[in-house]
VOKOLKE-318009 format. One record per residue (C-alpha): residue number from 1; x, y, z. Coordinates in Angstrom, 1 decimal. Example, Ala and Ser with C-alpha at 12.3 -4.5 7.8 and 13.67 -1.06 7.14 Angstrom:
REM VOKOLKE-318009
<atom resi="1" east="12.3" north="-4.5" up="7.8"/>
<atom resi="2" east="13.7" north="-1.1" up="7.1"/>
This chain:
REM VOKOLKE-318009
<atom resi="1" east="212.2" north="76.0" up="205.6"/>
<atom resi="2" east="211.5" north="73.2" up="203.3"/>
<atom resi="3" east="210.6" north="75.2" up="200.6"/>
<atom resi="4" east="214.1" north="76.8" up="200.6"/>
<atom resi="5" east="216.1" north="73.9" up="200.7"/>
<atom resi="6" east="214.2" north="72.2" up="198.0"/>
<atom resi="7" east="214.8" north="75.5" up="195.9"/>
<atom resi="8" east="218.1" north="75.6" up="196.6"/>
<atom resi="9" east="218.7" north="72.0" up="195.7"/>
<atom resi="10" east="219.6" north="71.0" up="199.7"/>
<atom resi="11" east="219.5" north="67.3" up="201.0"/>
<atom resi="12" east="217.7" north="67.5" up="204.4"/>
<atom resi="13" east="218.2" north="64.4" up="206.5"/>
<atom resi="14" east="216.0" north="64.4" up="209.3"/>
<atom resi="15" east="215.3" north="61.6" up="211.9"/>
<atom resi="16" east="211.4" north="61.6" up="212.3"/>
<atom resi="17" east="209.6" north="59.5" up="215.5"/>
<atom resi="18" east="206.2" north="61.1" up="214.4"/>
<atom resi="19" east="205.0" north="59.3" up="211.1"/>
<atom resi="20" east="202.6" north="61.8" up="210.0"/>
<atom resi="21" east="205.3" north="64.2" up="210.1"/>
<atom resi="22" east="207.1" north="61.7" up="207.6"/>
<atom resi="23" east="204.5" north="61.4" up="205.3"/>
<atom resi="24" east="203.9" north="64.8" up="205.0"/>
<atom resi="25" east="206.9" north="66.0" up="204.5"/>
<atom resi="26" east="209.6" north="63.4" up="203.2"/>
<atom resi="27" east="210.2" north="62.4" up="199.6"/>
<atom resi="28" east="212.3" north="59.2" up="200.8"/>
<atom resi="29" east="212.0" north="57.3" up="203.8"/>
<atom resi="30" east="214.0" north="54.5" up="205.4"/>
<atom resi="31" east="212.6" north="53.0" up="208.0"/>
<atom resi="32" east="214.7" north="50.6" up="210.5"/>
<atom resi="33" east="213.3" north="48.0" up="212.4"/>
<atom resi="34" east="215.8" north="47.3" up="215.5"/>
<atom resi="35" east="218.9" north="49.4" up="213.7"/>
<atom resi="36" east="218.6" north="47.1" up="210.4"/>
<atom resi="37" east="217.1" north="48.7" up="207.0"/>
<atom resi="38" east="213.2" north="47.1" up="207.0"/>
<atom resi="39" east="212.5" north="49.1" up="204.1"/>
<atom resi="40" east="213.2" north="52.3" up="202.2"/>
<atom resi="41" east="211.4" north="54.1" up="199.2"/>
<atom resi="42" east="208.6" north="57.1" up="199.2"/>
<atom resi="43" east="206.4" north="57.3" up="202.5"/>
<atom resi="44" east="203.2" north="56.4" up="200.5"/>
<atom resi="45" east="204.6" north="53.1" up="199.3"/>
<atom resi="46" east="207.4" north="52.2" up="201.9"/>
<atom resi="47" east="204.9" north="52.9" up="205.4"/>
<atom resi="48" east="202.0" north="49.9" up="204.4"/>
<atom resi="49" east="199.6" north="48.4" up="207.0"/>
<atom resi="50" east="201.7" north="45.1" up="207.0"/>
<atom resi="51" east="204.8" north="47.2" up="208.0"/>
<atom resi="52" east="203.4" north="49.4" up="210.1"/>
<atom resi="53" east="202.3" north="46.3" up="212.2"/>
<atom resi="54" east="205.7" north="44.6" up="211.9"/>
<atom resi="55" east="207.9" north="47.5" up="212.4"/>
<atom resi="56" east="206.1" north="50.0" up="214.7"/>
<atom resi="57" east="203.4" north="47.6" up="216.4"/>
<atom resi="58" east="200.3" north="49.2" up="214.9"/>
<atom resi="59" east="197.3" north="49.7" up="213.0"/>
<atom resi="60" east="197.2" north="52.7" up="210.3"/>
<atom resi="61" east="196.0" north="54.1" up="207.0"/>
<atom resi="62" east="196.3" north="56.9" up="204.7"/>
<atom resi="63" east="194.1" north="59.4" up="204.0"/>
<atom resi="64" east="194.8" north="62.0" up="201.2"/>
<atom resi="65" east="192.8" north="65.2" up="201.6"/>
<atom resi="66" east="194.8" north="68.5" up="200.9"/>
<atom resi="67" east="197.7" north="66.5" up="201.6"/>
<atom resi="68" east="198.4" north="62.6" up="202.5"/>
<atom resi="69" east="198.0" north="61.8" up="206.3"/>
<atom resi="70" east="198.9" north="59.1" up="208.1"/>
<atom resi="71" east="195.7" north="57.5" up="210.4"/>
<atom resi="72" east="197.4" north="55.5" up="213.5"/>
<atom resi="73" east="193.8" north="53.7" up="214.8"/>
<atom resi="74" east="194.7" north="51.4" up="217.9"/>
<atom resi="75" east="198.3" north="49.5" up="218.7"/>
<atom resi="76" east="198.8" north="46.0" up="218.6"/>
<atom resi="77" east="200.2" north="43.3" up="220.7"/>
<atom resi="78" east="203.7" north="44.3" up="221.9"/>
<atom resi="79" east="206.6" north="43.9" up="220.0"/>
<atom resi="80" east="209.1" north="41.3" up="220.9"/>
<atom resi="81" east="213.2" north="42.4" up="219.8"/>
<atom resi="82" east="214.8" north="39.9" up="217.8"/>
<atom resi="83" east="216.6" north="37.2" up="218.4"/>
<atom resi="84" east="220.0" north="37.8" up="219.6"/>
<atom resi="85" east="222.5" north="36.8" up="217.1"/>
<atom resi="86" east="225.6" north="36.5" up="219.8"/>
């Protein structure tokens, strides 16, 4: 199906909760941290360690066998939501 609609010349807009399926998959990425644009760009660059942790509360890497994979290893301390700006 991707295939297709990248022949065709289709924007597909797609709202992902599995990483992986992100990285393999998407040629841009936003992600949103708490409904506010945390950062936005290719899923190899955008989806770091650092914003991994921030964003999503874990640990992860990539690998890039056949195709680039997304390693999620252990989750980290929960995440707090931000300050209420009311």
């Amino acid at each position: 199906m991707l295939g297709l609609a990248a022949s065709s010349g289709i924007t597909v807009i797609a709202a992902l909760h599995t990483l992986d399926l992100a990285v393999r998959y998407a040629d841009h990425v936003i992600v949103l941290d708490h409904g506010r644009i945390a950062a936005a760009g290719s899923p190899t660059t955008v989806l770091t360690p650092a914003l991994l942790a921030q964003v999503f509360g874990v640990h992860g890497t990539f690998t890039d066998h056949a195709a680039p994979h997304l390693l999620l290893e252990r989750r980290s301390a929960e995440r707090q939501p931000p300050p209420s700006h009311e």
